[in-house]
C-alpha positions, 0 to 999 in steps of 0.5 A, a space after each residue: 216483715 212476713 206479709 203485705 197484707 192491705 186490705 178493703 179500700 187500702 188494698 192496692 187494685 189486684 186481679 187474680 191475686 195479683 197487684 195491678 200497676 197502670 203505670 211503672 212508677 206505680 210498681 216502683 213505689 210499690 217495691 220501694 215500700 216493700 222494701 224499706 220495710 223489710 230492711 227495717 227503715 220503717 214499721 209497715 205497721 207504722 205505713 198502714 196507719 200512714 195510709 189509712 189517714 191518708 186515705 182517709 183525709 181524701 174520703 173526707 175531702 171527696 164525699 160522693 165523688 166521681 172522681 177516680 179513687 188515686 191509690 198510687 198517688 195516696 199511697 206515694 204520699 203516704 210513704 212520703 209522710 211516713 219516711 219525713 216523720 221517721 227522718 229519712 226523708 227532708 220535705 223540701 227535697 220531696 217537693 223539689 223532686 216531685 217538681 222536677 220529676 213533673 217537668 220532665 217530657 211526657 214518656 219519660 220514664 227513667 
């Protein structure tokens, strides 16, 4: 993969050419795409189309929303989808995870 390129409302936040994380697990989700489609497990092309449906499907459901735009949150599902559809990845253990990982302590981040 020679470039991340995202751009318009899949680009993540930036500010002065640089990606913006809020969070740690932000970046790590990040990386971990980057990473997954440098070493070949995935197509980033294969990503992009992922998060664009992704986001597209929240468009939809959110028309004329105040809501915060959730692009790390849109675009861990989308890496979540993409890497079940190559078989990487088993849904049940995503969720059972994603479950264990919301009860844990506010403020833990390991």
């Amino acid at each position: 993969m020679s470039e991340v390129e995202l751009s318009g409302r899949y680009e993540p936040p930036m500010a002065n050419g640089e990606v913006l994380f809020e969070a740690p697990w932000q970046g790590r989700v990040f990386a971990m795409a980057v990473t997954l489609a440098e070493q070949g497990c995935m197509a980033w092309s294969d990503f992009q189309g992922m998060l664009i449906e992704v986001v597209g499907a929240w468009d939809t459901d959110h028309p004329h929303s105040d809501e915060e735009y959730p692009y790390y949150e849109l675009f861990a599902e989308s890496l979540s989808r993409i890497l079940v559809q190559k078989g990487l990845l088993d849904s049940e253990e995503i969720h059972k995870a994603d479950g264990l990982m919301a009860a844990r302590p506010h403020g833990h981040d390991h």
